[in-house]
C-alpha positions in Angstrom: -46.8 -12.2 -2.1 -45.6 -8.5 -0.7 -45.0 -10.5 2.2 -42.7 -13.2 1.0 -41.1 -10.2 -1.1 -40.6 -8.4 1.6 -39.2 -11.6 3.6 -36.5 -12.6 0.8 -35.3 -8.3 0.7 -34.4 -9.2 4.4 -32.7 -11.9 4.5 -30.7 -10.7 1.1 -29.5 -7.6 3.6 -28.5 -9.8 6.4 -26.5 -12.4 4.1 -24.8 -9.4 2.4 -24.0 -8.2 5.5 -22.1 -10.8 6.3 -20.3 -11.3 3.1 -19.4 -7.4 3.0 -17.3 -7.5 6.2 -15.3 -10.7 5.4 -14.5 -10.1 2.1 -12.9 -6.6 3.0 -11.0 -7.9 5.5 -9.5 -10.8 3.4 -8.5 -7.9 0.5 -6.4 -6.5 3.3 -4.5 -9.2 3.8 -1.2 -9.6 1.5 1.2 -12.8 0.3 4.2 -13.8 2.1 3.3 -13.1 6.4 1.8 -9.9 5.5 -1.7 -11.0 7.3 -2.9 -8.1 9.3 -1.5 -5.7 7.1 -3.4 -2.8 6.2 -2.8 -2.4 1.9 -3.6 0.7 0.3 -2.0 2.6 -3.1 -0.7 6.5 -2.1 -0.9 9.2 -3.8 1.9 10.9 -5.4 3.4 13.9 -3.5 6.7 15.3 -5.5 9.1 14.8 -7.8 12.8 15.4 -6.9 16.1 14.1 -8.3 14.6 11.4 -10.5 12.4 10.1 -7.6 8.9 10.6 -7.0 8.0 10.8 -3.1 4.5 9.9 -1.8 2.1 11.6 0.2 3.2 11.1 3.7 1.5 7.5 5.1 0.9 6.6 8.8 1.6 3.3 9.9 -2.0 2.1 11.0 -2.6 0.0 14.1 -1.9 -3.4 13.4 -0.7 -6.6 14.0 2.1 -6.1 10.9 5.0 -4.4 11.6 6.6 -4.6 8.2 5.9 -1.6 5.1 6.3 -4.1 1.1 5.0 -2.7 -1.8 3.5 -5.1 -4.3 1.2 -4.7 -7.4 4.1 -2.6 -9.2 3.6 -1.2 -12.8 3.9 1.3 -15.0 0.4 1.8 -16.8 2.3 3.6 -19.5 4.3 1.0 -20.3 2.2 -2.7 -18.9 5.2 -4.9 -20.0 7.5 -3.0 -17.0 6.5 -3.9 -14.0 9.9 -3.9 -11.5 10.7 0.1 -9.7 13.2 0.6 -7.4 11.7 1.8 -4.0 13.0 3.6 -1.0 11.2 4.8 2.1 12.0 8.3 3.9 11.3 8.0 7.7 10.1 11.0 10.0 10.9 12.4 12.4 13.5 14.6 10.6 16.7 14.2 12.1 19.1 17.0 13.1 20.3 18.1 9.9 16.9 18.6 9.0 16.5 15.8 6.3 14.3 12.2 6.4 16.2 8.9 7.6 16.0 6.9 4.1 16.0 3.0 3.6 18.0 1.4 1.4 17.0 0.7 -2.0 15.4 -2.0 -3.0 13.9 -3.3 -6.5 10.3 -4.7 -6.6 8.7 -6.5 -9.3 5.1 -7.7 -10.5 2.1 -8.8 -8.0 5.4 -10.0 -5.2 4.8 -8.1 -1.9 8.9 -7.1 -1.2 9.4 -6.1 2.1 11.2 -2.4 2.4 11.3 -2.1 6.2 10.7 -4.3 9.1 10.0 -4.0 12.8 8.5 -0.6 11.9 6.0 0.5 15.1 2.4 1.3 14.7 2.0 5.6 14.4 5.0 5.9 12.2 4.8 8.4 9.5 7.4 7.8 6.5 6.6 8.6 2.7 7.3 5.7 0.0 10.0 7.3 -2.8 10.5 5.1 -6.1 13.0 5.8 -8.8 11.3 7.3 -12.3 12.8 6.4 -15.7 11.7 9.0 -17.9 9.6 12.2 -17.3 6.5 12.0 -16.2 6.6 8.7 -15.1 3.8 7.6 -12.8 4.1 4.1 -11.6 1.0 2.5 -9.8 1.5 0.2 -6.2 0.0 -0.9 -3.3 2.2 -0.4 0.0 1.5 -3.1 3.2 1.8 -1.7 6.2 
């Protein structure tokens, strides 16, 4: 009996093994060409000027070379779930300041693309436009 106990325990470890891999890679994967895409939800940096700035993100190795944001929502408010978004690319040019995207609204679960052609290594931050004080709206950015 230990024996066949002992028997099922390994196979249970390999087949989980297995599972654990593939199902973390698929999660990484977004809608709309985003496969290969690395997702992952930042963590607030600042506040300035009615925008709230992200830590500063590193494009990852990858075969994507767009940044989207998707999953958008204020937890707050659950019925509001469009932001307007903005990236802020380093280096900092010569008058000392980030090189900023346009604007661009994103809405619900939708993975909306704010940069393309973006190469692997480059460090930007993700900025989105608050409504009120304290606003803290959650996101996933694909990058």
């Amino acid at each position: 009996m230990k024996r066949l106990t002992h028997v099922l325990t390994i196979l249970a470890m390999a087949f989980t093994a297995v599972l654990i891999p593939t199902a973390a890679s698929a999660s990484g994967t977004g809608h709309h060409g985003n496969r290969g895409c690395v997702s992952v939800r930042p963590e607030p940096g600042f506040y300035a000027g009615g925008r709230v700035g992200t830590a500063v993100l590193t494009v990852p190795d990858s075969r994507c070379s767009t940044i989207s944001v998707s999953h958008v929502k204020d937890p707050a408010n659950p019925s509001d779930r469009c932001q307007t978004f903005l990236l802020g690319f380093y280096p900092l040019g010569e008058d000392g300041s980030l090189t900023y995207t346009e604007p661009v609204t994103a809405c619900g679960r939708h993975s909306t693309v704010l940069a393309r052609n973006v190469p692997d290594g480059t460090e930007y931050i993700v900025l989105y436009d608050v409504d009120y004080l304290e606003q803290r709206i959650q996101f996933r950015v694909q990058h």
